[in-house]
C-alpha positions as CSV (number, residue, x, y, z in Angstrom):
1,X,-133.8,-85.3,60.0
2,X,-136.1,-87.4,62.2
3,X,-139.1,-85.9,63.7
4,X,-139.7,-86.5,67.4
5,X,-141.3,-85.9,70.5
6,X,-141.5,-86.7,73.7
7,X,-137.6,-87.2,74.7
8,X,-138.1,-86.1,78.4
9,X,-140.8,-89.6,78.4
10,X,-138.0,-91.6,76.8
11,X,-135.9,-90.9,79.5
12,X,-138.7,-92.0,82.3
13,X,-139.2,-95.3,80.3
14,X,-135.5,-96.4,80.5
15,X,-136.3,-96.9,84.7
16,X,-136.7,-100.9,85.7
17,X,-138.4,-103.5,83.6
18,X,-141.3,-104.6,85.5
19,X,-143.1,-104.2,88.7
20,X,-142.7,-108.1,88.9
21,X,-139.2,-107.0,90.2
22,X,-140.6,-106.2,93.4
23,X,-141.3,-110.0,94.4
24,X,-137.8,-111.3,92.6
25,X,-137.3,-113.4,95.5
26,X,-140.6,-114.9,95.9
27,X,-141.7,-117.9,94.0
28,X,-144.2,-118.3,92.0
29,X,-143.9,-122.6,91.3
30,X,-146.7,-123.5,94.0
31,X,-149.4,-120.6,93.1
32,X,-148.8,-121.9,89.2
33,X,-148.7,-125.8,90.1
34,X,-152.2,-124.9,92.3
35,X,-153.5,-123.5,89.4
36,X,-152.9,-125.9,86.8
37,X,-154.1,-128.7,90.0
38,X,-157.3,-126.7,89.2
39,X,-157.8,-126.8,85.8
40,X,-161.5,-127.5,84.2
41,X,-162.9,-126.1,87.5
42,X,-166.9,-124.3,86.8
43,X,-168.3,-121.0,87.9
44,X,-170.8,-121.5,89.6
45,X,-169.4,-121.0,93.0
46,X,-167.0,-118.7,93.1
47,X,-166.2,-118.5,96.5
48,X,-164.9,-121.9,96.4
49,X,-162.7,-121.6,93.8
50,X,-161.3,-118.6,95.1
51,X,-160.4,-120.7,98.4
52,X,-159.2,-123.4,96.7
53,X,-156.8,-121.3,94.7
54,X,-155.7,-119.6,97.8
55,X,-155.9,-121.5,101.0
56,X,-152.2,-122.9,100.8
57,X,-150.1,-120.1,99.6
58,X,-149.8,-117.4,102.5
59,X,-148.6,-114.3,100.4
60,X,-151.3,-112.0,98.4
61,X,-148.8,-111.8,95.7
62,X,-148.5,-115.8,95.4
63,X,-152.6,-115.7,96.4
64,X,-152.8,-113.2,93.3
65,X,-150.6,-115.2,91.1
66,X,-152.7,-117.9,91.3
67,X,-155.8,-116.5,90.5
68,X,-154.4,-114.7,87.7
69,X,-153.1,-117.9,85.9
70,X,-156.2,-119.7,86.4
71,X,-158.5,-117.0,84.7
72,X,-156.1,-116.6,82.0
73,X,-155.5,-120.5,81.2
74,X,-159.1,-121.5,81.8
75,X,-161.3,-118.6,80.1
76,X,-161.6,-118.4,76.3
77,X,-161.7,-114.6,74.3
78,X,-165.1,-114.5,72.8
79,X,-164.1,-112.7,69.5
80,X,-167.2,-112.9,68.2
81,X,-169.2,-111.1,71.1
82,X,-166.3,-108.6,70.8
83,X,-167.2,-107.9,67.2
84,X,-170.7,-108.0,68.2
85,X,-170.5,-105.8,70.8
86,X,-168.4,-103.3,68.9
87,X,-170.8,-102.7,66.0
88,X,-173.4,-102.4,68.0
89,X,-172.0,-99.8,70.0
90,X,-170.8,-98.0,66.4
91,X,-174.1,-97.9,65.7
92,X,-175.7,-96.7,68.7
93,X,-172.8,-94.3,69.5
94,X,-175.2,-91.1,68.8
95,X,-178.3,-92.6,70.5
96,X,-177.1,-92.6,74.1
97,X,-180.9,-94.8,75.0
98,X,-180.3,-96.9,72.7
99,X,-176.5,-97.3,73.5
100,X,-177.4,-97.9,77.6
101,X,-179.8,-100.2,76.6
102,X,-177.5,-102.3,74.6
103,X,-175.0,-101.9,77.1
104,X,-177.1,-103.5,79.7
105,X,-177.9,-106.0,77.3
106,X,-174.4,-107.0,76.5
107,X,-173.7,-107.5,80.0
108,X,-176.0,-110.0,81.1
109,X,-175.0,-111.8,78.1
110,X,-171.0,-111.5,78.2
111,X,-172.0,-113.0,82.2
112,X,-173.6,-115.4,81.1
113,X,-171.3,-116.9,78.5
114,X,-168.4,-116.0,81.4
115,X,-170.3,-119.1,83.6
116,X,-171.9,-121.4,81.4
117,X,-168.8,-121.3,78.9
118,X,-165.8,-119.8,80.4
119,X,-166.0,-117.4,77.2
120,X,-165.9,-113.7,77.3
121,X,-164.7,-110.5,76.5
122,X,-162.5,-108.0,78.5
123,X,-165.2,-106.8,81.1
124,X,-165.9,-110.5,81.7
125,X,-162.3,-111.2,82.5
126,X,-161.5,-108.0,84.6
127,X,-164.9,-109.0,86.5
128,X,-164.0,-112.3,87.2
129,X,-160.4,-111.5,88.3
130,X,-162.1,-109.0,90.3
131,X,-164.1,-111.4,92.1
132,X,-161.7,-114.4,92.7
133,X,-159.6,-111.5,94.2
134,X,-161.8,-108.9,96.7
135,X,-163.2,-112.9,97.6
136,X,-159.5,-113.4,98.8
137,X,-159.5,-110.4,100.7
138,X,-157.2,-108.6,98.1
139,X,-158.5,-105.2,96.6
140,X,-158.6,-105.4,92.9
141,X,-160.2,-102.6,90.8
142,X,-161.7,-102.7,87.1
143,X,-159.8,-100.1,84.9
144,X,-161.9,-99.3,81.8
145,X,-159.9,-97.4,79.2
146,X,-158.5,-97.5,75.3
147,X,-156.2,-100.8,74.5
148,X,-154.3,-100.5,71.6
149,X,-154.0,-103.1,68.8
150,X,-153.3,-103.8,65.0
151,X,-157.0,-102.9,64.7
152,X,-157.5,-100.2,66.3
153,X,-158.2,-96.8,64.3
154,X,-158.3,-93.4,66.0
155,X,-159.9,-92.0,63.4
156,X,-162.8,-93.8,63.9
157,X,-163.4,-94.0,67.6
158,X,-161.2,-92.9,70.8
159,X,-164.4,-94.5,73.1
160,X,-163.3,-96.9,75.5
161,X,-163.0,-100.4,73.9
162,X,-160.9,-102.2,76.5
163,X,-160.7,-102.8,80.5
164,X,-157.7,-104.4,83.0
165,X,-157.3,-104.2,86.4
166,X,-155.2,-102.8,89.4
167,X,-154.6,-105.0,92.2
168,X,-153.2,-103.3,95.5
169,X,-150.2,-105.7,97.1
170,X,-148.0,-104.5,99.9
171,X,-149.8,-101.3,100.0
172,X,-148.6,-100.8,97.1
173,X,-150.6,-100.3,93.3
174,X,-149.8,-103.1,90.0
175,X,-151.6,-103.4,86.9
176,X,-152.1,-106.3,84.9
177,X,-154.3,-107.5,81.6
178,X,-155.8,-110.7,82.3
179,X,-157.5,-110.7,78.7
180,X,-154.1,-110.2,76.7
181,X,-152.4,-112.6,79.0
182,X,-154.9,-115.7,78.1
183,X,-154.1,-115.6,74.3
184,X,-155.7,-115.0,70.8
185,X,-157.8,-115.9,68.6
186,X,-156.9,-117.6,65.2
187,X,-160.1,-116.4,62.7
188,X,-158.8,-119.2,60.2
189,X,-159.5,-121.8,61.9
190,X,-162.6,-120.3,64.4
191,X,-160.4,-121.3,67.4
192,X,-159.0,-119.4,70.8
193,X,-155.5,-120.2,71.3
194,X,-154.8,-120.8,74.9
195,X,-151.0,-119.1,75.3
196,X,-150.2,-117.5,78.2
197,X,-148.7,-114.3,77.6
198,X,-146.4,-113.3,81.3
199,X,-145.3,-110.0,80.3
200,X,-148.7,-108.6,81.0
201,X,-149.3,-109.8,85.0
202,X,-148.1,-106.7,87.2
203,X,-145.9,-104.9,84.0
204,X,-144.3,-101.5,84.6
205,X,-146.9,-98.6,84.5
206,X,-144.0,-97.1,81.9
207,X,-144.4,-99.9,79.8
208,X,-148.3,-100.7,80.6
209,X,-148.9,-97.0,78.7
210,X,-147.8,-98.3,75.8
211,X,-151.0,-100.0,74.5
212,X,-153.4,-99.0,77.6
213,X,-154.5,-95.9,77.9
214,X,-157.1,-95.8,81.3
215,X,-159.5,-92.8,81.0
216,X,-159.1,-91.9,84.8
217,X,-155.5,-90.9,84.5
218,X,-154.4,-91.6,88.2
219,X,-154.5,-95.5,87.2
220,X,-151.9,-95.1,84.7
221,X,-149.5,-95.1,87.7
222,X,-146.9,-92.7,86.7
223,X,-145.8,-89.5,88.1
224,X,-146.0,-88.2,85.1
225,X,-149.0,-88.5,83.0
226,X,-150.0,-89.2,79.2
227,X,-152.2,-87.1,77.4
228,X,-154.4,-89.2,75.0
229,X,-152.9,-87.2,72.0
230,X,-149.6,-88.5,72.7
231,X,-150.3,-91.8,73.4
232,X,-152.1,-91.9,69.7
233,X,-148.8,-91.2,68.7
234,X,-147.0,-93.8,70.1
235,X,-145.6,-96.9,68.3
236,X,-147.7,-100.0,67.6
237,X,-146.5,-102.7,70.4
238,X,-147.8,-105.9,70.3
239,X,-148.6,-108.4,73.0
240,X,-145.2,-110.3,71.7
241,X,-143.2,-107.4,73.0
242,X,-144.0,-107.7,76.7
243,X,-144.0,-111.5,76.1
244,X,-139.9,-111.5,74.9
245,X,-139.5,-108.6,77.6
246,X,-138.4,-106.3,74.9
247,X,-140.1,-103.0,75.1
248,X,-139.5,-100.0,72.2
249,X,-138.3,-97.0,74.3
250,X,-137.2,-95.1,70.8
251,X,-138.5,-93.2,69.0
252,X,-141.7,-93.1,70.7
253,X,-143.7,-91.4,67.8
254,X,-145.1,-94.1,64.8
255,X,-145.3,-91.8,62.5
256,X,-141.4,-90.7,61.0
257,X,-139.9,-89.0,58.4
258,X,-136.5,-89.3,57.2
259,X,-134.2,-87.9,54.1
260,X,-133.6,-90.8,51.5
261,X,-130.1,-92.2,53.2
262,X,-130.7,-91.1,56.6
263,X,-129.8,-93.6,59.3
264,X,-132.9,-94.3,61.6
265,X,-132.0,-95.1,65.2
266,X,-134.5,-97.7,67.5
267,X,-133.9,-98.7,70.8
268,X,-135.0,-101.6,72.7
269,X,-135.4,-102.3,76.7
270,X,-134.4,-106.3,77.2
271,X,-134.1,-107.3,81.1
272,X,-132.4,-110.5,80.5
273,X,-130.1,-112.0,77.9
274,X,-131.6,-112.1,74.6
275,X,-130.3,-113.6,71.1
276,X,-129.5,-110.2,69.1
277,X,-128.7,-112.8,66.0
278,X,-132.5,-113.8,66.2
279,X,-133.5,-109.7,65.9
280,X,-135.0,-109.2,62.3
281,X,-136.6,-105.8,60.3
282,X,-139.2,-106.4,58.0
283,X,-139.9,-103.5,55.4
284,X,-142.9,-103.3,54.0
285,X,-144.5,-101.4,50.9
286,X,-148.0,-102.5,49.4
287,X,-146.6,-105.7,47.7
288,X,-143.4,-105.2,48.4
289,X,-141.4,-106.9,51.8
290,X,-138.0,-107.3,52.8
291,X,-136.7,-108.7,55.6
292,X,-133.2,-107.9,56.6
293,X,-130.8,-108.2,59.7
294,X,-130.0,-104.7,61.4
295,X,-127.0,-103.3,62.6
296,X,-127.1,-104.0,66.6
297,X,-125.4,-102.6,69.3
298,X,-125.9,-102.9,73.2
299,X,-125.4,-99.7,74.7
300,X,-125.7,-101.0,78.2
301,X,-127.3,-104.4,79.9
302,X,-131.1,-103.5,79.4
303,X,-131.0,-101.5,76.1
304,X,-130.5,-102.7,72.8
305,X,-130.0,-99.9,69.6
306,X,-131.0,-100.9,66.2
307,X,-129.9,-99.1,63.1
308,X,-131.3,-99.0,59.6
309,X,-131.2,-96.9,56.7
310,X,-133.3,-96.3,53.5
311,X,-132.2,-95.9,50.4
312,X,-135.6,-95.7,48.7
313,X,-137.9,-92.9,48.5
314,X,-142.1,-94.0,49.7
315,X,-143.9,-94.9,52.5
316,X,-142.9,-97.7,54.3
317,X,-144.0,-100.2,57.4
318,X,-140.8,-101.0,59.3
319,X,-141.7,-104.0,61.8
320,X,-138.9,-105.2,64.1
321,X,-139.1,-108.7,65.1
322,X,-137.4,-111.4,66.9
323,X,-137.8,-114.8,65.6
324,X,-141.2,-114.3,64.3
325,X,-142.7,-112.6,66.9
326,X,-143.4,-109.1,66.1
327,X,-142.5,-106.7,67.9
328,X,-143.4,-103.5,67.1
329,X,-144.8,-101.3,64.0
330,X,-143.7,-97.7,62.7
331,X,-144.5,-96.0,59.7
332,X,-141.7,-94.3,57.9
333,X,-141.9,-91.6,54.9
334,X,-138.6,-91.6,53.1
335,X,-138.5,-88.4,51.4
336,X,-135.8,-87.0,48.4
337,X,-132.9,-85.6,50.6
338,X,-132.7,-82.1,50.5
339,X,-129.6,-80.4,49.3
């Protein structure tokens, strides 16, 4: 039997995709083709560029939308002044002078790589988007908080190591990730890959959760609200996920156990068509890794349920991917089945 919590959330997640819904019939070609117009453009006047960016579209949304694609296609991810600026605050994390210096430290710093070299980290990002934004006359808030990635360890620290923003549109509340939008960064070759990532401008609070966790709970967005615990507990989703618009809703835990032949049930949110042929799982076991096509069925148009069973006892890594863009991790423990 499967061990898991939280069905009452799974049920809340299965609402609409994105918050991006709410402006389905608006276009977005101009505030993009504005954007891209703008390409190369400094920092040193930020006014400006903020009425450049804007002075031609007439909705906040579009004015928004423009904004947002220009910080995330023209500002680097400075991963090295990320790793910086994480040991250092390892190290000073019981010396709280020493870790307000540093932190004042690390700020002018991150600024001034933000204008000199368009490079940063998250705080320079959610400050800039910030900016261009209240300079539009569009409220937009910085949301520190916990952001969840293939690195991250729990064990080691549940400090806050990321920050977003909220922008207010309509009178109404969105949350987006300029920093996870822009792209990554490849360590083998020392270079930021510039690859605009959509599924993280104004995402569903339900599906925002997944890999943010804001330490003032009311931006979370949701009626209901996630304790940090649970939200430990979650799967590991990766930027890919929001990018394919295909969200795990189940099982919401990472960590399962099954009997050795049990069947293990996934499900997936999708809000548009997608090619369940292209839908792999890769197992994987210390040296060991197999990849193999599930057994797929679409319960209705936006969920997609994925089937799989083990027939050998360990601990595995079960990945779900489509093409090769990963998905989303869990960690199974197939034990001897009980008779």
């Amino acid at each position: 039997m499967i061990k898991l919590k939280f069905l009452f959330f799974v049920l809340l997640s299965c609402s609409s995709f994105s918050q991006i819904d709410d402006f389905k019939n608006i276009s977005f070609n101009k505030a993009d083709k504005i954007a891209y117009e703008l390409k190369g453009e400094n920092l040193n006047d930020l006014p400006k560029l903020s009425y450049n960016l804007t002075k031609s579209l007439s909705s906040d949304v579009e004015k928004f939308r423009a904004i947002y694609i220009w910080v995330c296609t023209n500002v680097e991810n400075d991963y090295y002044l990320f790793e910086k600026n994480s040991r250092k605050r390892d190290k000073f994390k019981n010396d709280s002078f020493k870790l307000l210096e540093w932190n004042k430290e690390i700020s002018k710093e991150t600024f001034k790589r933000l204008i000199k070299q368009k490079k940063t980290v998250c705080t320079g990002y959610a400050y800039l988007l910030k900016e261009l934004t209240n300079l539009a006359n569009i409220k937009c808030e910085i949301i520190n908080g916990y952001g969840r990635t293939a690195e991250t360890d729990f064990k080691k620290s549940n400090d806050q190591n990321h920050s977003w923003n909220a922008v207010e549109l309509n009178s109404k509340w969105y949350l987006c990730d300029a920093t996870w939008s822009s792209g990554s960064f490849d360590l083998n070759r020392n270079t930021f890959n510039l690859n605009y990532n959509d599924g993280y401008f104004l995402t569903n609070p339900k599906d925002f959760i997944k890999n943010h966790f804001p330490f003032d709970s009311k931006w979370q967005l949701n009626e209901e609200k996630l304790n940090f615990y649970d939200f430990s507990e979650l799967p590991l989703i990766y930027g890919e996920s929001f990018k394919n618009n295909l969200i795990p809703v189940f099982p919401l835990n990472m960590n399962l156990e099954v009997q050795k032949g049990d069947e293990i049930i996934f499900q997936l949110k999708k809000d548009k068509t997608i090619d369940l042929d292209a839908i792999r799982i890769e197992i994987v076991s210390g040296n060991y890794k197999k990849t193999e096509v599930p057994i797929l069925i679409s319960l209705k148009d936006d969920i997609v349920e994925i089937k799989y069973n083990f027939y050998q006892k360990g601990n595995f890594d079960l990945h779900i991917k489509i093409n090769e863009d990963y998905l989303c991790t869990y960690v199974i423990s197939v034990n001897k089945k009980k008779r």
